[in-house]
MIROSE-680778 format. One record per residue (C-alpha): residue number from 0; residue in one letter; x, y, z. Coordinates in steps of 0.001 Angstrom, whole numbers, plus 500000, padded with zeros to 6 digits. Layout:
BEGIN
R;NUM;A;X;Y;Z $
...
END
This chain:
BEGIN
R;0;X;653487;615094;209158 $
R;1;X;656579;616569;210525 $
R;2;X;657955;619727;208588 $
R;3;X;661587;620586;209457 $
R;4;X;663181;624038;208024 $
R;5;X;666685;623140;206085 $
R;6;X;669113;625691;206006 $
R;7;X;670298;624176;202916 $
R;8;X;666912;624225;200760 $
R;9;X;665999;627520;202278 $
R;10;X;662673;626010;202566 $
R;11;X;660171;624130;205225 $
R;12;X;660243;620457;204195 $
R;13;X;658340;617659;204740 $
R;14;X;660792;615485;207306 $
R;15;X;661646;612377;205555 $
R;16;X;665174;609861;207225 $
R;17;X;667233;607859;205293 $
R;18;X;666188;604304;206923 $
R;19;X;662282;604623;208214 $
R;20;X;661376;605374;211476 $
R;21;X;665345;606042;212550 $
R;22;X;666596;609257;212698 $
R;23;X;670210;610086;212783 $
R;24;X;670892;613390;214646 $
R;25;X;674423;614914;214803 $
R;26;X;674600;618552;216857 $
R;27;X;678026;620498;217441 $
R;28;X;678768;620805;221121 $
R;29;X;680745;622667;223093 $
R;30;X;684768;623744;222743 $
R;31;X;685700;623135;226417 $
R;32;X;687735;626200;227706 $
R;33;X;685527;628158;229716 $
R;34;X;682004;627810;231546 $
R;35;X;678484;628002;229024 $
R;36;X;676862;630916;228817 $
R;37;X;673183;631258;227908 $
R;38;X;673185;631265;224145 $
R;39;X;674967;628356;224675 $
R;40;X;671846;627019;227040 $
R;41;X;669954;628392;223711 $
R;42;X;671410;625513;221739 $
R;43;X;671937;622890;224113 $
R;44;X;667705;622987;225235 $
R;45;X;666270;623737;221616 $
R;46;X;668057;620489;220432 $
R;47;X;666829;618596;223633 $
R;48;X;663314;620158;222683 $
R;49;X;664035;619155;218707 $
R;50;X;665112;615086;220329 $
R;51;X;662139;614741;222516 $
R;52;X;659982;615662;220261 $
R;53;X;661392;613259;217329 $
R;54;X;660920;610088;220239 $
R;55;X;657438;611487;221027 $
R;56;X;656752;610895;217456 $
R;57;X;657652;607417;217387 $
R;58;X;661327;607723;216093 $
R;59;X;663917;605697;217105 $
R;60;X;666892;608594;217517 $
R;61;X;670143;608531;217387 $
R;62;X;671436;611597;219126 $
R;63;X;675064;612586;218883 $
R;64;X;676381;615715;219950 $
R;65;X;680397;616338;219873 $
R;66;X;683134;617591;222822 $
R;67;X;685725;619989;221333 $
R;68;X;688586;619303;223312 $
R;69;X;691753;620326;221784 $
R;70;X;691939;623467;219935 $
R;71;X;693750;626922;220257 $
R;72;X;691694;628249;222929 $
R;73;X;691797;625140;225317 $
R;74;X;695946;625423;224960 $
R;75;X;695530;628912;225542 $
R;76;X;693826;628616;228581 $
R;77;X;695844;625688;229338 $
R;78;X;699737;627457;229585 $
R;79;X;697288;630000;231462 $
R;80;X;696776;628439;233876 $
R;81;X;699566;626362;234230 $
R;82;X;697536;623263;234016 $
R;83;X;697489;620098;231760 $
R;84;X;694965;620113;228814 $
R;85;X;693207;616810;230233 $
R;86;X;692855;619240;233599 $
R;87;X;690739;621946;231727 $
R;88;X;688751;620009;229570 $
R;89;X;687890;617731;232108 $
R;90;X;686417;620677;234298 $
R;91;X;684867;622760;231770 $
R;92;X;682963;619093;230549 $
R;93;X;682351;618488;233958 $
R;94;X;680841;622322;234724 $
R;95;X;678909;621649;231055 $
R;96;X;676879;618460;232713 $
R;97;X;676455;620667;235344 $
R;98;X;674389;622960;233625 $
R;99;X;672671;620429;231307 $
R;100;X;671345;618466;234269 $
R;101;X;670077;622004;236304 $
R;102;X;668230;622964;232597 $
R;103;X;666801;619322;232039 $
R;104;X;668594;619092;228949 $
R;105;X;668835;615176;228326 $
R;106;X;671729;613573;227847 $
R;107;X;672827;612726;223902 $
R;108;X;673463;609029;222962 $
R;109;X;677210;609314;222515 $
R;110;X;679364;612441;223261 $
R;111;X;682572;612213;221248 $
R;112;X;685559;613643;222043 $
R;113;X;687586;615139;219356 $
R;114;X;690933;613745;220849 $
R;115;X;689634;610165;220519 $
R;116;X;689015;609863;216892 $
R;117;X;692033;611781;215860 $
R;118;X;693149;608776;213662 $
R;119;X;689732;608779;211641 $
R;120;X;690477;612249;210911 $
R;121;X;694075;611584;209379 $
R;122;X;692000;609463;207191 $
R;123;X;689656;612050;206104 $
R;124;X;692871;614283;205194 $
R;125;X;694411;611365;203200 $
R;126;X;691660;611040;201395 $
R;127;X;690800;614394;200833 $
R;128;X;694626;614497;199525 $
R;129;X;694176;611657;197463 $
R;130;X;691061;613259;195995 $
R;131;X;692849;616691;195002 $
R;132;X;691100;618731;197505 $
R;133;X;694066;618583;200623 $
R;134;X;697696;620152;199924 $
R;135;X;700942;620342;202271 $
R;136;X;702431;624011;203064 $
R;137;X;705721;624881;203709 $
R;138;X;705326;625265;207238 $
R;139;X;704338;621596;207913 $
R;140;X;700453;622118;207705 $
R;141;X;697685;620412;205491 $
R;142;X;694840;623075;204141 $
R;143;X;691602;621987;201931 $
R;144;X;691755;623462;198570 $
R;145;X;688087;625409;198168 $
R;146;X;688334;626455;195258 $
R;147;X;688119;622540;193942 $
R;148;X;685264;621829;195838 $
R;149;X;682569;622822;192961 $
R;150;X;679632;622788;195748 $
R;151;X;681709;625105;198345 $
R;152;X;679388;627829;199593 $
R;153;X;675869;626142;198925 $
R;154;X;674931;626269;202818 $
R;155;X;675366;629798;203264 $
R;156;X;674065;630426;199906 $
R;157;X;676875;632756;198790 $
R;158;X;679641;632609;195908 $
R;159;X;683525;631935;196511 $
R;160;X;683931;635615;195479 $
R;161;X;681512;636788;198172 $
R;162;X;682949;634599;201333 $
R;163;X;685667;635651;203699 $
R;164;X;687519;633666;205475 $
R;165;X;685344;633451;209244 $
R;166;X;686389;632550;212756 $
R;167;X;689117;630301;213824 $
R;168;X;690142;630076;210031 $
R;169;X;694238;631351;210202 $
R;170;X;695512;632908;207478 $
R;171;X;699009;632011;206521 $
R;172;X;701387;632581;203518 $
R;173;X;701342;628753;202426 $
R;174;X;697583;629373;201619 $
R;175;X;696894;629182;197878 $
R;176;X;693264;630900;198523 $
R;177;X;692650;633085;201663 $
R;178;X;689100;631060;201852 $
R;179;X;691052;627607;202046 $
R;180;X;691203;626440;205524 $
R;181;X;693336;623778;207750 $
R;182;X;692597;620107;208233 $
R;183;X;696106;619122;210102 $
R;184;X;698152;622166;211949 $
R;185;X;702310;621544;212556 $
R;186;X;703199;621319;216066 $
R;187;X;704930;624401;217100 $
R;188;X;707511;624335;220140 $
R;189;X;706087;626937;222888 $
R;190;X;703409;624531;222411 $
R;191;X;702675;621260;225218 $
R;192;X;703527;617757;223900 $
R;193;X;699967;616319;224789 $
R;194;X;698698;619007;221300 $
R;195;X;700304;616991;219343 $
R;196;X;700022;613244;217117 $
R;197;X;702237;611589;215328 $
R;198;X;701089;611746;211518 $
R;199;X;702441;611331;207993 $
R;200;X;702604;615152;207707 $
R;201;X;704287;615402;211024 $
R;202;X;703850;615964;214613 $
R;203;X;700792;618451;215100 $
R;204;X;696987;618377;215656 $
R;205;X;693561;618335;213685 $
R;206;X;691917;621935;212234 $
R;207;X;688735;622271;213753 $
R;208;X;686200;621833;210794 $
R;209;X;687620;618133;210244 $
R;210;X;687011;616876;213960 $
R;211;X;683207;616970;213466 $
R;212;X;683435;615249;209880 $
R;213;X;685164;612509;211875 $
R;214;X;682810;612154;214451 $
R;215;X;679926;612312;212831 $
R;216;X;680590;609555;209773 $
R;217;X;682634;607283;212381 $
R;218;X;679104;607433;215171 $
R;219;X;676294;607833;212429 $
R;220;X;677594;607195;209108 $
R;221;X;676291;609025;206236 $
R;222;X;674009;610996;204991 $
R;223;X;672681;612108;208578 $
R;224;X;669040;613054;208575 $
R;225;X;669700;615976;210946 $
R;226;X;672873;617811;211129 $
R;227;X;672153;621213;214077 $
R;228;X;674087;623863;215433 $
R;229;X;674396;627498;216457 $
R;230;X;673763;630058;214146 $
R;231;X;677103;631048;214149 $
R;232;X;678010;627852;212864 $
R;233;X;676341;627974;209247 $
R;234;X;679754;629419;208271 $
R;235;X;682475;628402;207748 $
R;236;X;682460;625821;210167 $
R;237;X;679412;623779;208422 $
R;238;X;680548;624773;204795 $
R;239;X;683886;623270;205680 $
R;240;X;682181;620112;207007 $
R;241;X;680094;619497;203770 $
R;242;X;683214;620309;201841 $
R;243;X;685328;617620;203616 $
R;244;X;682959;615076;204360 $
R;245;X;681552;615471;200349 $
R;246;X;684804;615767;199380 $
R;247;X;686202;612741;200847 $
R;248;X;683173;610230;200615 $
R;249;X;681090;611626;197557 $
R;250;X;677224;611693;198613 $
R;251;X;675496;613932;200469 $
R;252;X;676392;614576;204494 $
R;253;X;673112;615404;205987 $
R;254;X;669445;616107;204628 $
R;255;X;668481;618597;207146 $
R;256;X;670274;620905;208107 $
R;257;X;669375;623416;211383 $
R;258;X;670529;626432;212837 $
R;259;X;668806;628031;216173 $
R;260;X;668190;631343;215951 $
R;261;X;670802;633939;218107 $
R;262;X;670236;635168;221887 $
R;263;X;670858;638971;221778 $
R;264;X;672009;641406;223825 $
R;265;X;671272;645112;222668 $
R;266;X;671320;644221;219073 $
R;267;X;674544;641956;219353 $
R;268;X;674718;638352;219619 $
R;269;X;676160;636986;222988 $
R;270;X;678919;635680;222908 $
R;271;X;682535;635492;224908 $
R;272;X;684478;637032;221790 $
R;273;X;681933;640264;222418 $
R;274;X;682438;639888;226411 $
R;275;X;678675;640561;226701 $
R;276;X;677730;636990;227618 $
R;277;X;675989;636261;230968 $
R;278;X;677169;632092;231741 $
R;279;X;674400;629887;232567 $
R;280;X;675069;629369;235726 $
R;281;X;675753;633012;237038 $
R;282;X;671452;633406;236263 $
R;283;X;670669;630401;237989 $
R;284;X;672677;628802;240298 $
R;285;X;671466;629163;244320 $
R;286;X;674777;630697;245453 $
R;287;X;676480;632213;241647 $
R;288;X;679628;633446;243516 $
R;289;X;680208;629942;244938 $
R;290;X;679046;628014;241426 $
R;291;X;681587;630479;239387 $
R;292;X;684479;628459;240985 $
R;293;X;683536;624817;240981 $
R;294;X;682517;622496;238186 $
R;295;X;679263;621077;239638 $
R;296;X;676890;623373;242012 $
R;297;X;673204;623669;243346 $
R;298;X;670462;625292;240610 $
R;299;X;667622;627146;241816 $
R;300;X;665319;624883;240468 $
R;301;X;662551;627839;239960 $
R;302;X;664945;629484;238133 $
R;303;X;666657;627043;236080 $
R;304;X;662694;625946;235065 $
R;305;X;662428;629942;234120 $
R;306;X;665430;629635;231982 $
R;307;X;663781;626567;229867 $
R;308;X;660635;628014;229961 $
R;309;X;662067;631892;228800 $
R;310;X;663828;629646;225637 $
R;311;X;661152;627581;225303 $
R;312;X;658481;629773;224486 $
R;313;X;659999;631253;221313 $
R;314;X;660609;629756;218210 $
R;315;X;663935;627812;217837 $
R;316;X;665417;629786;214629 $
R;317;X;664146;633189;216011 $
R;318;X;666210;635889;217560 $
R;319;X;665449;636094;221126 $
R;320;X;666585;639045;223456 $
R;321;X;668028;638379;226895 $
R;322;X;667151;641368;229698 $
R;323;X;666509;640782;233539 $
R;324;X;662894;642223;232050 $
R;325;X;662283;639240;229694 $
R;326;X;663832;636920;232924 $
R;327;X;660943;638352;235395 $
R;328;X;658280;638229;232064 $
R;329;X;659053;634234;231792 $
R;330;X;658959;633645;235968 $
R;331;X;656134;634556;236037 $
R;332;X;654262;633643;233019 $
R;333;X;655559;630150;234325 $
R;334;X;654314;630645;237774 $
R;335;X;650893;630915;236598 $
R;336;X;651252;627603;234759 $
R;337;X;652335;626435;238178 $
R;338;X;649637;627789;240254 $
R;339;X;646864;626276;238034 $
R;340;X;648356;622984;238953 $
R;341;X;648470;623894;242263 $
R;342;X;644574;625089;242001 $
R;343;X;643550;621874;240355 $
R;344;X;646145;618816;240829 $
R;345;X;646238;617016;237530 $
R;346;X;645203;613427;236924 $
R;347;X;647828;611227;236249 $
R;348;X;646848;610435;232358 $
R;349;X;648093;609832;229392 $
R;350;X;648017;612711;226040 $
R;351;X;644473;611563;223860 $
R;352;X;645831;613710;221169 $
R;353;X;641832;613499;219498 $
R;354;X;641395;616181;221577 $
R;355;X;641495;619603;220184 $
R;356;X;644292;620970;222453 $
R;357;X;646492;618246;222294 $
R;358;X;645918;617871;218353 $
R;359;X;646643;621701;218138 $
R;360;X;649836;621368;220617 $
R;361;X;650932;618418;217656 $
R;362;X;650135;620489;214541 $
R;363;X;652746;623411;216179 $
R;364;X;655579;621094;216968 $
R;365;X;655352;619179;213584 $
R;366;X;655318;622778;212103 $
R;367;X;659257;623226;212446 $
R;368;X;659181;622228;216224 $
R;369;X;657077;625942;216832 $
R;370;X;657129;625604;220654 $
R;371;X;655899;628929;220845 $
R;372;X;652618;627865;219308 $
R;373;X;652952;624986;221537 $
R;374;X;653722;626822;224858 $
R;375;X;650409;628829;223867 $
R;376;X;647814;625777;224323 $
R;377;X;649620;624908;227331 $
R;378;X;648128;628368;228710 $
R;379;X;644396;627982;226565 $
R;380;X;644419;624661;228974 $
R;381;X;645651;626143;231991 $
R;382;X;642408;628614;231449 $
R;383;X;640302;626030;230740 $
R;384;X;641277;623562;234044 $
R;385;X;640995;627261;236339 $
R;386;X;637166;627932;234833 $
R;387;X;636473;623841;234817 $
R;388;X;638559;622572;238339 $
R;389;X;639311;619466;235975 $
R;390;X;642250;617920;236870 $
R;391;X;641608;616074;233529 $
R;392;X;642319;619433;231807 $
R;393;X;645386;620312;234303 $
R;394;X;646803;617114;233748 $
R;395;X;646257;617029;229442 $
R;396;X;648546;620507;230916 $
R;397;X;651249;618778;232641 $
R;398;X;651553;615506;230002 $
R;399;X;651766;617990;227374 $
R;400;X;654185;620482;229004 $
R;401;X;656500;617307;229981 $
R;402;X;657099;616849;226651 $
R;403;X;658674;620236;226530 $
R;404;X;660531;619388;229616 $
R;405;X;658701;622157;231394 $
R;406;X;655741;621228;234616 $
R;407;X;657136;617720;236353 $
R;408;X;658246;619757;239802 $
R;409;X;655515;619151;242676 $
R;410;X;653519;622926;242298 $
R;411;X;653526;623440;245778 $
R;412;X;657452;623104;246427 $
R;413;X;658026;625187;242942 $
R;414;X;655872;628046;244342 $
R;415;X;657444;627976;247379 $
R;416;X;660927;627930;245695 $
R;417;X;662505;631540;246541 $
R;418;X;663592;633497;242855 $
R;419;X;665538;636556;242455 $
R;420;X;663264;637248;239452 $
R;421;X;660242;637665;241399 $
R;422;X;658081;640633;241213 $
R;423;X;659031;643939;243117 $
R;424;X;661543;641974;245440 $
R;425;X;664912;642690;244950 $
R;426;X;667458;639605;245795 $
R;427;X;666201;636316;247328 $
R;428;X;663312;636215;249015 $
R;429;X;664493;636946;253142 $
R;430;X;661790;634595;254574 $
R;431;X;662671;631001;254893 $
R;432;X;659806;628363;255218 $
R;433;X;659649;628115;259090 $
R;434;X;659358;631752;259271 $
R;435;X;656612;631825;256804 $
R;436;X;655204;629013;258018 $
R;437;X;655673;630456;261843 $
R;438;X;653644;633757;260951 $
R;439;X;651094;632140;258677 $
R;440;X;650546;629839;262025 $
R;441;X;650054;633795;264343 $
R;442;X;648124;634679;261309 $
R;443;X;645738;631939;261801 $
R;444;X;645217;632363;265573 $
R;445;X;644818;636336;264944 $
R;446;X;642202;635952;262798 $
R;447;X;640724;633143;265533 $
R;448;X;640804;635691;268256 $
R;449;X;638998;638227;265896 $
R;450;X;642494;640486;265783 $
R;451;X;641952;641053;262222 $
R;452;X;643992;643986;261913 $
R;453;X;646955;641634;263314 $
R;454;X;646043;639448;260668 $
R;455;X;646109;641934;258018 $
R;456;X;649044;643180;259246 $
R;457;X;650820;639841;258772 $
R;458;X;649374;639154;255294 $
R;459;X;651164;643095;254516 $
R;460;X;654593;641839;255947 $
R;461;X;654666;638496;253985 $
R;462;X;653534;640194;250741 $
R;463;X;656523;643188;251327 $
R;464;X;658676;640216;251300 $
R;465;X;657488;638642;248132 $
R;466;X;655150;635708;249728 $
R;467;X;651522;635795;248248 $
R;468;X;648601;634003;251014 $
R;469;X;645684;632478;249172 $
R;470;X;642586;631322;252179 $
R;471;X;641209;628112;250579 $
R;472;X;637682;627195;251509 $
R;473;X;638779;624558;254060 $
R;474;X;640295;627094;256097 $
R;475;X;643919;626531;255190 $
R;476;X;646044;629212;253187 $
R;477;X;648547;628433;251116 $
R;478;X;651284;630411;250275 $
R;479;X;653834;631492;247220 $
R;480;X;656815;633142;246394 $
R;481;X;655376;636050;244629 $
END
């Protein structure tokens, strides 16, 4: 049975939905403004793992993960650049898909937009202000009253008297408690005309916290079975959630809640308000300097497999630390997965999960989605099919690693794929296929005409520029990018 750890409970839980067999998943995406950097690819692939694995288990999902596309930062940017707020969300969405598509991150079942349920949030708010937890300022905005909420604070497991007010929550003189936070913000002049809605408090636009309430009860309803995010989300954005949702429609807003663990960088969490992020496609697009100015560009495909594969192979709520060391440690770790499938093609076949592998790759998922445990029989098989040759074993390998989104590229044009993490070769590999091709070709007909040290001399040349040989028993060598 599937055990899920909830952030609420502070415990591992047995996973149990609302309606059998359907599970309702809600995930906060992306605020718009700028391109996604790799703790964002964090998120984005440990929910895709968290989704696959749910339909591999026989659920029918419902997978809903939110746009952010109006908030301080997006007008920022915006009078910036001179451009129209449609203009840079509609870029910075597009660039998002970009990367999503180069990590094999499937797509959710609906992506809202926070601009197109704007009226379902005024309801919240009028509820919430019916309710006694919403109250009008002075300066035209509506804030939520915490301090009436009597559950405020049980996601991050701390009293009122212990919380601060957190990111993106403005403090302002018509605040009766510095923890209360906005649901509806005035319009204010320097700012464009397409920020604003007509409301019963006035022109102006939605607070953060409320969009996803709206989103998620107008798409899924309530309670949600899974409700996911960053870890930077638990608070206050999350708290504020339950406290609206709960405080507008009673009940409970989700049953699990989960948080994936931060990507560090020297002890500090990525992340553009540190301006020690590295953006997703600056590690592995084929040409970064060309990719950093367009929405959609070409991956590397070896690399953008690495990237999976390096978040992947740790545990979802862990903290995981990003060098170019731990970049080269997952390339190749992956390569080797690779090159068994190369060494023994895989039958086409389906997962008998009565096998001991296969029922030990189940047991680690169900265990809080532990793809690390999982990513390790992936390796006990890859030994097995290299001592065995059975592609029965290599392709157990390749079912089971699909299911991870990892192993589906042909082995032969991965390991030929040129990497700038490869082993002692700085930059991409210089050799393009004809030219390997070309001397592995003189190679041959050296080593016909008994020139062996011509031969050997070639083999030296190819491996100083990061291309392995292997001489099968057939007489034909294949090659690598080392």
């Amino acid at each position: 049975m599937l055990h899920i750890y909830n952030t609420l409970s502070r415990n591992k839980e047995p996973f149990k939905t609302a309606e059998p067999g359907k599970v309702r998943m809600y995930v906060c995406g992306m605020t718009v403004y700028d391109f996604c950097h790799l703790g964002h690819a964090r998120m984005l692939v440990s929910f895709d793992v968290v989704q696959r694995w749910l339909r591999a288990s026989g659920y029918a999902v419902q997978y809903v993960r939110n746009i952010t596309d109006i908030d301080d930062k997006i007008i920022r940017k915006a009078v910036q650049t001179g451009q129209r707020l449609g203009q840079v969300t509609a870029f910075y969405i597009d660039a998002m898909h970009a990367d999503e598509h180069a990590l094999g991150v499937q797509a959710p079942d609906a992506e809202p937009r926070a601009t197109e349920h704007v009226t379902d949030m005024l309801d919240i708010i009028g509820k919430l202000e019916k309710n006694g937890l919403a109250y009008r300022t002075g300066d035209g905005d509506v804030n939520y009253s915490v301090r009436d909420f009597p559950g405020y604070g049980k996601l991050s497991g701390r009293s009122l008297d212990d919380l601060r007010a957190g990111e993106r929550v403005a403090v302002s003189a018509g605040k009766r408690d510095p923890l209360d936070f906005v649901l509806w913000k005035s319009a204010k002049p320097e700012e464009p005309d397409e920020s604003r809605w007509a409301s019963a408090y006035g022109p102006g636009r939605p607070g953060w916290h409320i969009e996803c309430s709206a989103m998620s009860q107008a798409l899924l309803g309530l309670p949600l079975d899974i409700h996911g995010g960053g870890p930077d989300l638990k608070f206050p954005h999350h708290e504020n959630e339950i406290a609206q949702t709960e405080g507008a429609f009673g009940g409970q807003l989700a049953t699990v809640w989960m948080h994936c663990g931060p990507l560090m960088v020297d002890a500090d969490k990525m992340s553009k308000s540190l301006g020690n992020f590295r953006t997703i496609r600056a590690t592995i697009a084929s040409d970064p300097k060309l990719a950093d100015g367009q929405a959609s560009y070409e991956a590397n495909p070896r690399e953008a497999e690495m990237l999976r594969f390096f978040i992947v192979r740790n545990h979802y709520r862990s903290s995981q630390n990003y060098t170019p060391d731990n970049l080269l440690d997952a390339q190749n770790a992956l390569d080797r997965l690779y090159q068994t499938l190369l060494n023994v093609p895989p039958a086409p076949i389906g997962i008998d999960w009565s096998q001991p592998q296969p029922a030990a790759f189940k047991a680690a998922m169900d265990d809080d989605f532990n793809t690390s445990g999982a990513v390790a029989i992936l390796f006990e098989l890859a030994n097995e099919a290299n001592r065995s040759r059975s592609a029965q074993v290599s392709g157990q390998m390749k079912a089971l690693g699909g299911l991870l989104g990892l192993l589906q590229a042909d082995p032969a044009v991965y390991l030929q794929s040129p990497s700038r993490y490869h082993r002692g070769v700085s930059g991409v590999a210089l050799l393009i296929t004809e030219q390997i091709d070309a001397l592995i070709a003189e190679r041959a007909a050296a080593k016909k005409a008994r020139d062996f040290a011509r031969a050997d001399h070639i083999r030296t040349t190819l491996r100083e520029q990061g291309v392995e040989l292997e001489d099968k028993p057939d007489g034909l060598t294949q090659w690598r990018r080392a």
